[in-house]
N, C-alpha and C positions, 0 to 999 in steps of 0.2 A: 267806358264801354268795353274797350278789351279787357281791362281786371274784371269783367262781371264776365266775362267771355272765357278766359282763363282758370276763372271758379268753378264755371260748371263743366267744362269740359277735362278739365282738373277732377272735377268729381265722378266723373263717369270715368274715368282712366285708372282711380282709386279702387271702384267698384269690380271692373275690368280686370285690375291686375289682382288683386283679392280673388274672386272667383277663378283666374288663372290657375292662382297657385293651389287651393283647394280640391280644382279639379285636374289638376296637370293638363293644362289646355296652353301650349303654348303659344296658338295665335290669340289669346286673349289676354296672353301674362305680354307680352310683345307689345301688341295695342294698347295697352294699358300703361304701360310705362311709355309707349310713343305719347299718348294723349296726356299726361301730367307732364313730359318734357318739351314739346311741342309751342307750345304760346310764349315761351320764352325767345322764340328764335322771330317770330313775327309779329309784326307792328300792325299792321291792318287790321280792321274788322272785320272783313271779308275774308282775308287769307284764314283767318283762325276759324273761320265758320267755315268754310272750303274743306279745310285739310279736315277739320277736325270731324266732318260728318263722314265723309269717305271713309276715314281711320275707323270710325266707332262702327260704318256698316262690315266691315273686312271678319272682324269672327262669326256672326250671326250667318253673313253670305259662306263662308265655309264649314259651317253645320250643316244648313241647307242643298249643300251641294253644290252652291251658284257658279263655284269659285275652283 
C-alpha cells in the first residue's frame, strides 16, 4: 500500500517540480521535490496520505492568495 502511495504521490511531485522549473514557481519547484523525497522518510499509510495532501494543496493555495 505505501509503494502504491509513494508512486503517485512521487508522480504528482514529478509533475510539480517540472512545471516549477518551467514556470520559475518556486513553491511548486519546492513541493515538488518535498513530494518525490517525502515517502521515503514514513512508514505509515496515513502519514504519506497526511503530509502528502497538505504538501500538494501549499502551491495552488499561494496562487490563490489563500496562503
Amino acid at each position: 500500500m505505501t509503494l502504491f502511495l509513494s508512486l503517485i504521490f512521487g508522480a504528482v511531485g514529478t509533475v510539480y517540480f517540472v512545471y516549477g522549473r518551467r514556470q520559475h514557481s518556486v513553491s511548486y519547484l519546492i513541493c515538488g521535490f518535498v513530494l518525490i523525497v517525502y515517502p521515503y522518510v514514513f512508514e505509515s499509510a496515513a502519514a504519506i496520505i497526511g503530509v502528502g495532501v497538505v504538501v500538494a494543496m501549499i502551491p495552488p493555495a499561494i496562487d490563490k492568495g489563500w496562503i
